[in-house]
C-alpha positions in Angstrom: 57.4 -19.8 -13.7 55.5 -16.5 -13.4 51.8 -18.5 -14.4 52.6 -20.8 -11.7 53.7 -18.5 -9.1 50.5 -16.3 -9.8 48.0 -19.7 -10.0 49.7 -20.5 -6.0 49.1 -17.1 -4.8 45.0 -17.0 -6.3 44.8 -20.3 -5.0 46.2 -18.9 -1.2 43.8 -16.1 -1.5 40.9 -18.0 -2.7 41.0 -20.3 0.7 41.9 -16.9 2.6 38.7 -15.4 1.3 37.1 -18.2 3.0 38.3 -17.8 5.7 37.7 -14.4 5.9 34.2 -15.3 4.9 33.5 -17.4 7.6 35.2 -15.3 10.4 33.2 -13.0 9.7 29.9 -14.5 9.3 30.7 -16.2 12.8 31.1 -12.9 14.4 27.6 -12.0 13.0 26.2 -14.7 14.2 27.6 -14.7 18.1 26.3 -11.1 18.2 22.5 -11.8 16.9 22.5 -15.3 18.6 21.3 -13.1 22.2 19.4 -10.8 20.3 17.0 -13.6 19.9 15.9 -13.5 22.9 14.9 -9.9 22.6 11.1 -9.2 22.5 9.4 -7.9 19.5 12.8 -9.3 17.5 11.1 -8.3 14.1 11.8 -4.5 14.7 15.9 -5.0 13.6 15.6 -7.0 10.8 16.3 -3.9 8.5 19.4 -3.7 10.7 20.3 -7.0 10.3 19.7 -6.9 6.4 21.7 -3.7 6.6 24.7 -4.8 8.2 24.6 -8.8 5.9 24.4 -6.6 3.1 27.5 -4.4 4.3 29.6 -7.6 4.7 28.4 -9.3 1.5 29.4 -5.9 0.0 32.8 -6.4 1.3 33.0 -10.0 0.3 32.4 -8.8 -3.3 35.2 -6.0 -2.9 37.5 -8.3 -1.8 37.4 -10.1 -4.6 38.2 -7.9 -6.9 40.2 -5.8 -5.0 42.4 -9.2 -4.6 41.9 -10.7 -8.3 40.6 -14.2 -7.1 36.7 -13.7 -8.9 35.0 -10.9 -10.9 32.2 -10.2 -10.1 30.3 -8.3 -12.9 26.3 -7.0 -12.4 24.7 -5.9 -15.4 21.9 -3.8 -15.0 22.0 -3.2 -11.6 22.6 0.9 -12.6 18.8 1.6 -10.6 17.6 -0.1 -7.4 14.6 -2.5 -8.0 10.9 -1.6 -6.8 10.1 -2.6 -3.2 7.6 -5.8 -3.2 9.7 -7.5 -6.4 9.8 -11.5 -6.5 13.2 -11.4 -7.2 14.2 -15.2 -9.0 17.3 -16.8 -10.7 18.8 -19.6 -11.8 21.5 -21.1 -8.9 25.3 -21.8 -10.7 27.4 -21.3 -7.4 27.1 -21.7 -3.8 28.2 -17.6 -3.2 25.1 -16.6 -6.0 22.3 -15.2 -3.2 25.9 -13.7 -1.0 26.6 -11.9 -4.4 23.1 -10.9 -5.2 22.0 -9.7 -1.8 25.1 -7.3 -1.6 22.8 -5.2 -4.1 19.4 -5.9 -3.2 17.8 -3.6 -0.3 14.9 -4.5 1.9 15.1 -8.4 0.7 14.2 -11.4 2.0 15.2 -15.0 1.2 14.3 -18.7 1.7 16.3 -20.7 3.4 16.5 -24.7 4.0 15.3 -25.7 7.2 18.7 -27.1 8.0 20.4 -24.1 7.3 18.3 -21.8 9.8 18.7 -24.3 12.7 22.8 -24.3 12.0 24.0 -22.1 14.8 27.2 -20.2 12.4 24.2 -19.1 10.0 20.6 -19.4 11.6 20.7 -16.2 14.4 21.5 -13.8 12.1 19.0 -15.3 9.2 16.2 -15.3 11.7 17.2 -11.8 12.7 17.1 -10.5 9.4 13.7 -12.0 8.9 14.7 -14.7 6.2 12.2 -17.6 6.0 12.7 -21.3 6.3 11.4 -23.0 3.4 10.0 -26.4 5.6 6.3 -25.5 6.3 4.5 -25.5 2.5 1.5 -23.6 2.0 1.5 -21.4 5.4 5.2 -20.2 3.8 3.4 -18.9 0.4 1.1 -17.4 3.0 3.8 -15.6 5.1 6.3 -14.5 2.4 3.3 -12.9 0.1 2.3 -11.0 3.2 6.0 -10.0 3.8 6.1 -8.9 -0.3 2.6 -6.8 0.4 4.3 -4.7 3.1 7.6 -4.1 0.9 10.0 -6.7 1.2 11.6 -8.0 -1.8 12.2 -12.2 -1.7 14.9 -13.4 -3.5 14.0 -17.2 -4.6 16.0 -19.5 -6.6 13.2 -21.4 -8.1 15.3 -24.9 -8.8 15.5 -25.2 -5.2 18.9 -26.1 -4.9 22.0 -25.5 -7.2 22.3 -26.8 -10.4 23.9 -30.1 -11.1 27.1 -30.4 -12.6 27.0 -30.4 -16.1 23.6 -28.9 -16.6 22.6 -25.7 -17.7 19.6 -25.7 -15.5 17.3 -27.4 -13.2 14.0 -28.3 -12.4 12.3 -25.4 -12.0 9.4 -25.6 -9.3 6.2 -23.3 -9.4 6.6 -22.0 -5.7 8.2 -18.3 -6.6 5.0 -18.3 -9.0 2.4 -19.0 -6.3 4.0 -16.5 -3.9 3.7 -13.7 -6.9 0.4 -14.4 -7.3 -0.5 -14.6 -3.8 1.3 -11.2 -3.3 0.1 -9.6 -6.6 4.0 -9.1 -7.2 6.0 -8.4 -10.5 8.6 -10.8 -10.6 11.9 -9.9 -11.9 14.8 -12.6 -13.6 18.5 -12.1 -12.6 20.4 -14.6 -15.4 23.9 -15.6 -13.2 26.3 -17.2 -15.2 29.4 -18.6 -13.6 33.1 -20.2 -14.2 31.8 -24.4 -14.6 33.5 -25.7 -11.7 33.3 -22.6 -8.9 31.6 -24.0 -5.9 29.6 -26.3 -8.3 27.1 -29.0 -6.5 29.4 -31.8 -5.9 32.2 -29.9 -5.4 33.9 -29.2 -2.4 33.9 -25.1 -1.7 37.2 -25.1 -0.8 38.8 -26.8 -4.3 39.8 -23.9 -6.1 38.6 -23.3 -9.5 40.6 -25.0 -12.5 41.3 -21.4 -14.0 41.8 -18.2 -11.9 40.9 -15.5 -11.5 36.9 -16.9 -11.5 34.3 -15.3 -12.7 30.1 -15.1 -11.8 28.6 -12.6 -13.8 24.6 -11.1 -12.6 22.2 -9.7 -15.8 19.4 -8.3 -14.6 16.7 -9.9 -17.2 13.1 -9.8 -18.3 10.4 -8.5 -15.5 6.9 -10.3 -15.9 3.8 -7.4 -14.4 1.7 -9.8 -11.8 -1.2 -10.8 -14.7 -4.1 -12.6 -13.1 -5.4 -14.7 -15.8 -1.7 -16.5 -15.7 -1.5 -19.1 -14.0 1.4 -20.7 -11.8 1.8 -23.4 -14.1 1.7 -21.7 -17.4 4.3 -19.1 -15.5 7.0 -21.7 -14.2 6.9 -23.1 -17.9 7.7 -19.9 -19.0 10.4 -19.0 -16.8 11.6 -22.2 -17.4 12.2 -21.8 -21.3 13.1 -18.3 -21.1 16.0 -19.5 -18.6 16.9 -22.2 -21.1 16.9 -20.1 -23.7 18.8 -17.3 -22.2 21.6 -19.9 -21.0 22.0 -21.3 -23.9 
């Protein structure tokens, strides 16, 4: 009786947390939606990264604070560099709301569809994120971004990883953007409970087994090395990842 009762109420918070997560990310969004039209928008998109990274912060609190997912990040003890190509492999659909609760100053890539939604687009384009639907003009605009001290966060599969694989394709744009920039990349390993918001899976199933878990390792850094090339690095990356998952 007791395992039962406690699997109802994890399964009531987990939609609750959704809920909450949404609410909230609606009221962002209905307050940066007329900021847009504000001239010279650029100048409070360290606010706007600021206050995302107050209410992912929160998010990941709640969590724990409720029981319904751990959230573990290992390594995370010292802030990264400014200018970091910051890259990882993609489990879950709340991986980059995790990760960008403790990065600072960082960008992200965004589908196309995503920044033209109107619950999640104003307050991505106030906080400067990219969209990812304009090829090599983007490499050209995020390197610049990554000169002047932003950090991009980049999940170099491009989408999340299918169900019952450990990982990906993984595509050579993150490498092309480090070169470009003259950036150190740096690996964040996320590993992940197999079927929490999974591709294919609806985000509102609950998890087989709660509490959930999605654990963050901060991993190898590569120093930007001209000779390398972006080919030669995404195979890297790509073993290393393999090997690390497995």
């Amino acid at each position: 009786m007791i395992p039962r009762l406690r699997r109802a109420y994890l399964v009531v918070i987990y939609w609750l947390s959704w809920i909450v997560f949404v609410a909230v990310g609606l009221a962002l969004n209905v307050v940066c939606a007329p900021l847009l039209l504000l001239p010279h928008r650029e100048r409070y998109g360290p606010a706007t990264r600021g206050a995302i990274r107050v209410l992912f912060d929160f998010w990941v609190r709640w969590q724990h604070a409720t029981g319904v997912v751990a959230v573990d990040f290992i390594g995370f003890d010292r802030p990264l560099p400014a200018g970091t190509v910051i890259i990882a492999n993609h489990p879950t659909l709340v991986d980059a709301t995790f990760l960008l609760s403790r990065l600072p100053a960082t960008i992200c890539i965004f589908k196309p569809a995503l920044m033209r939604n109107p619950a999640i687009g104003p307050a991505a384009l106030m906080a400067g994120y990219v969209s990812g639907d304009y090829g090599v003009d983007l490499i050209h605009d995020v390197a610049e971004r990554i000169k002047a001290g932003h950090s991009l966060l980049i999940f170099p599969e491009g989408t999340r990883t299918a169900a019952g694989q450990t990982l990906g394709n993984v595509k050579s744009g993150f490498a092309l953007i480090a070169a470009r920039a003259r950036a150190p990349v740096q690996l964040v390993v996320i590993r992940a409970s197999p079927d929490l918001a999974r591709k294919g899976r609806p985000w509102w199933h609950p998890p087989a087994h709660l509490p959930a878990f999605v654990e963050f390792t901060l991993d190898r850094r590569w120093e930007h090395d001209p000779a390398r090339t972006a080919r030669e690095f995404t195979a890297e990356i790509d073993q290393h990842l393999r090997t690390v998952l497995a």
